[in-house]
C-alpha positions as CSV (number, residue, x, y, z in Angstrom):
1,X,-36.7,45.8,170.5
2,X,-38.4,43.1,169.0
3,X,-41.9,44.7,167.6
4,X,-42.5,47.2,165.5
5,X,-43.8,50.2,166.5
6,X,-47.8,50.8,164.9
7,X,-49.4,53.0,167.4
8,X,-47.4,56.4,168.5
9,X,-49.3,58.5,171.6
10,X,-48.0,62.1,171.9
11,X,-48.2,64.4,174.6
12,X,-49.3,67.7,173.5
13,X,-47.8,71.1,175.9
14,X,-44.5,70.4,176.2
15,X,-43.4,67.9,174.0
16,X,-45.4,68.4,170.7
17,X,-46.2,72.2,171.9
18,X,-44.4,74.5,173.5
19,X,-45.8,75.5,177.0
20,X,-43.7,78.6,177.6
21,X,-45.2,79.1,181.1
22,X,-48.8,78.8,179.8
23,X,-49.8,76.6,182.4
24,X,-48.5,78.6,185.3
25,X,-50.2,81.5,183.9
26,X,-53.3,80.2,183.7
27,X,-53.0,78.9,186.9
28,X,-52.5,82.3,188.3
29,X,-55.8,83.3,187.0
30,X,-57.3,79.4,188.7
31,X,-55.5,80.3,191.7
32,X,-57.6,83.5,192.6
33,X,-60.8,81.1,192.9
34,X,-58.7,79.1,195.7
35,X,-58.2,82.2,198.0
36,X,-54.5,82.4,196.8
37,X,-53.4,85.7,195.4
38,X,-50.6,85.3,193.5
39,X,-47.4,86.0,195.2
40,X,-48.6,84.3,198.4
41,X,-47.5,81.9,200.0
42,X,-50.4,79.9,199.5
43,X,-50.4,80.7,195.7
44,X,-46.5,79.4,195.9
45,X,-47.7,75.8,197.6
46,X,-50.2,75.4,195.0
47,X,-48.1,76.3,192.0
48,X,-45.6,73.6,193.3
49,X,-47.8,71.1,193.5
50,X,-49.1,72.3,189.6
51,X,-45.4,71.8,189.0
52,X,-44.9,68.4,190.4
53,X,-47.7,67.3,188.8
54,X,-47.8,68.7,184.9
55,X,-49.0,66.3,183.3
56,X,-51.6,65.2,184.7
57,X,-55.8,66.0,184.4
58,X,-56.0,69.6,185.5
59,X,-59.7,68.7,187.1
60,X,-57.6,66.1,188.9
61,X,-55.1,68.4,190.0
62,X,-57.7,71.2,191.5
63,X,-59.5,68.7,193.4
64,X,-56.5,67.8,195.1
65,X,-55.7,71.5,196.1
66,X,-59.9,71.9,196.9
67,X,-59.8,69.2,199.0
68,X,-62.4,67.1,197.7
69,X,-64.7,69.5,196.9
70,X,-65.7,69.6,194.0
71,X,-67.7,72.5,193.3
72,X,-64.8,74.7,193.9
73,X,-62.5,71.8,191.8
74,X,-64.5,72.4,189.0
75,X,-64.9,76.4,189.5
76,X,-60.8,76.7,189.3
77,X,-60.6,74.3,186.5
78,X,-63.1,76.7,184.8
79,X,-60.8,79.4,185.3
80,X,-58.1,77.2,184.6
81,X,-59.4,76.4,181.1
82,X,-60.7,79.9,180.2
83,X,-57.4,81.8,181.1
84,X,-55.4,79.5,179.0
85,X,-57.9,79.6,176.0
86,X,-57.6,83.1,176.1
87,X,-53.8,82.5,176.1
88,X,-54.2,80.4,172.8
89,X,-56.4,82.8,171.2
90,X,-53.8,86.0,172.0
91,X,-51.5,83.5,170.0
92,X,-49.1,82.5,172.3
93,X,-49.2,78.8,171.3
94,X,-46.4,77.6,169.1
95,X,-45.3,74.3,168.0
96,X,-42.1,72.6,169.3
97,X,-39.8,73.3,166.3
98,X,-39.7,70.1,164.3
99,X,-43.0,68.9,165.9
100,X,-45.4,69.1,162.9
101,X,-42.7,67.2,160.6
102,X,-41.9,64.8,163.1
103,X,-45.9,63.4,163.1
104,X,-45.7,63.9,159.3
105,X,-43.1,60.8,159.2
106,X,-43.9,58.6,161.6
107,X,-48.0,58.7,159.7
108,X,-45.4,58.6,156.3
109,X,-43.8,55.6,157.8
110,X,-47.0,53.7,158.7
111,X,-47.7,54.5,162.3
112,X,-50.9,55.7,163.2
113,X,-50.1,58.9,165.8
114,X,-52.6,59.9,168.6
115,X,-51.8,63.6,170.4
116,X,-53.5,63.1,174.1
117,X,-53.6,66.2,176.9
118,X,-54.5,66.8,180.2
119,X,-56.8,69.6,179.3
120,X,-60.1,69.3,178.8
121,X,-61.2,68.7,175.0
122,X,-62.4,72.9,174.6
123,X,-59.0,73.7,175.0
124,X,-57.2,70.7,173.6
125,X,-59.4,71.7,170.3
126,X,-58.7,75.6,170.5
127,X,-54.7,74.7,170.5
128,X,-54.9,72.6,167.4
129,X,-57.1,74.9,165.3
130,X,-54.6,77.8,166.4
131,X,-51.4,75.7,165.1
132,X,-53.6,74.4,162.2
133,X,-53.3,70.7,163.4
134,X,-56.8,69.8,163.4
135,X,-56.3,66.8,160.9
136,X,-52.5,66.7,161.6
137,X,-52.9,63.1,163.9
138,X,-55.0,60.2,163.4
139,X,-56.7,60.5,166.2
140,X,-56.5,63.3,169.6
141,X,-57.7,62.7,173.0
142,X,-58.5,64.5,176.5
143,X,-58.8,62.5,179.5
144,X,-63.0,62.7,179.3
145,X,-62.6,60.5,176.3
146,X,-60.8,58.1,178.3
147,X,-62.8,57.9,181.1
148,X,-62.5,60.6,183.1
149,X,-59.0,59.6,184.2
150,X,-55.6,61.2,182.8
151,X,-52.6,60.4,183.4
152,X,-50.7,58.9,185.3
153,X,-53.4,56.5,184.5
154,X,-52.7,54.3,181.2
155,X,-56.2,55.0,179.9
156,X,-55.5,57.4,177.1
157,X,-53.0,55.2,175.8
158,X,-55.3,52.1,176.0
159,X,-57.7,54.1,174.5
160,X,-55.8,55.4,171.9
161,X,-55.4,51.3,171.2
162,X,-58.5,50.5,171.3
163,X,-59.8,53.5,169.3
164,X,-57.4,53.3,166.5
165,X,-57.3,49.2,166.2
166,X,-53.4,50.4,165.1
167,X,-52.0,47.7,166.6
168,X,-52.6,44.2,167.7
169,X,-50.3,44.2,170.9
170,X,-49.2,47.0,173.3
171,X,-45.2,46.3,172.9
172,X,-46.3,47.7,169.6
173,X,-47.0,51.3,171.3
174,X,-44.5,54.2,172.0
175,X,-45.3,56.6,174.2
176,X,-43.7,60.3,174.4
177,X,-44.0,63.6,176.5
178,X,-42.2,65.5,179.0
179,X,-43.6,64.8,182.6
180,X,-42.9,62.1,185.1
181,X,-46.8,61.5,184.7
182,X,-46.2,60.5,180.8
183,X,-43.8,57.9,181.8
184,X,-46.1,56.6,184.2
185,X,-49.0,56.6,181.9
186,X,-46.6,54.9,179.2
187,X,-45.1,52.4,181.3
188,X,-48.6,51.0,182.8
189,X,-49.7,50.6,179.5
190,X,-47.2,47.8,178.4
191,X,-45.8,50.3,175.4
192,X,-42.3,49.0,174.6
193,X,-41.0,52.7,174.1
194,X,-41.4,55.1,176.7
195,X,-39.5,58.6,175.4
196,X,-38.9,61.1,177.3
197,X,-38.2,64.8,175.7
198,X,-36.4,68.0,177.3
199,X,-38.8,70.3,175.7
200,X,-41.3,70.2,178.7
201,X,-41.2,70.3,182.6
202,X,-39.5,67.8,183.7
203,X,-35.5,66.9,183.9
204,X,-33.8,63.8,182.5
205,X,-33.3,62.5,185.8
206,X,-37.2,62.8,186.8
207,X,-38.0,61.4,183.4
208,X,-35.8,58.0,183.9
209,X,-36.9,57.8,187.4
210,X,-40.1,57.8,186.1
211,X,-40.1,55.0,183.7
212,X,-38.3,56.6,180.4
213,X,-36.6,53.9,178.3
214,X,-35.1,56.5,176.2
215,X,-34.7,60.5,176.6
216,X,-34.5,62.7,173.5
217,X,-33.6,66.4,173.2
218,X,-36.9,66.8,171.6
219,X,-40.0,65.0,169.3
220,X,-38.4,65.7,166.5
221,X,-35.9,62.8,167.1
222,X,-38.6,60.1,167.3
223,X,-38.7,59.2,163.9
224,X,-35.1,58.1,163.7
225,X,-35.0,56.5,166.9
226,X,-37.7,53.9,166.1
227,X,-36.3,53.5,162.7
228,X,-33.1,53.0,164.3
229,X,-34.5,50.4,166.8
230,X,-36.3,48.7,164.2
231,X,-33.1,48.1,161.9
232,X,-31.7,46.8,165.0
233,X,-34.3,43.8,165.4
């Protein structure tokens, strides 16, 4: 590594907050809008493609199983987004242990620190006034901010740059999460580190495949691997 590392872009569920099978519950709730009762074997084609695919914009996702259409895309999103508010609000979001101090050190050490979802910005804001981590990051965005387009597009991570002015080049980024969609999304942005974490949905092996320069047990070991890297130079 020959930069040093300004801008950091987090991933939220998953790798800065633990999903816990949030998403699939919600999506049981989503999936009753498609026609799929879950337990179906429609509602088990569907939840494997929500599988393959965390990560990524949940509008996206839905208009892929709606076909295109995107009045029922947006009425499953809807249901999507309500279920797992409701989720959030019965206080069954935590933080990944070590999460919160792990953006307190890289902002300590100089890095500005983005947390980006695939959610829409409702629930993105509901799950950081329930962990109290409203004003924990420089900066947080939802893929509307960026465009309209989530990952595995690299516009939140371009956005974040452009947003924060953090750094002057992207081999100045690092990117983490837990899907093979945040690799993607790191990856295409030019970001010189691309971590993966074990926290979320995806395997080491998906992870790498994906793009992953590094793979970590969890966030919490970020800090000290870009300190570490940086010593190296």
């Amino acid at each position: 590594m020959t930069e040093r590392v300004n801008l950091v872009v987090l991933d939220m569920a998953g790798t800065t907050v633990a999903d816990d099978g949030l998403v699939e519950r919600a999506f049981d709730a989503a999936a009753r809008t498609l026609g799929a009762e879950p337990g179906s074997a429609r509602h088990e084609e569907q939840l494997a493609y929500v599988r393959a695919t965390m990560g990524e914009s949940k509008i996206s996702v839905f208009r892929h199983l709606c076909d295109g259409d995107e009045q029922r895309a947006r009425r499953a999103n809807a249901a999507f987004e309500s279920a797992y508010g409701q989720l959030v609000a019965e206080g069954r979001c935590e933080p990944v242990p070590g999460a919160r101090e792990a953006i307190e050190r890289l902002r300590a050490d100089g890095r500005t620190v983005v947390l980006t979802t695939g959610f829409a910005r409702v629930t993105q804001d509901a799950i950081l006034a329930a962990l109290g981590w409203t004003d924990l990051a420089d900066l947080t965005l939802c893929p509307a901010d960026a465009g309209g387009r989530g990952r595995p597009y690299p516009d939140m991570v371009l956005t974040a740059l452009l947003r924060t002015r953090a750094a002057d080049d992207v081999r100045r980024i690092a990117v983490a999460g837990d899907t093979s969609y945040d690799m993607l999304s790191g990856t295409r942005s030019g970001a010189t580190v691309v971590a993966g974490v074990l926290t979320g949905a995806h395997d080491e092996a998906a992870l790498r495949a994906a793009g992953a320069t590094h793979v970590l047990g969890s966030v919490a070991e970020l800090p000290a691997l870009l300190a570490r890297l940086e010593d190296d130079r």
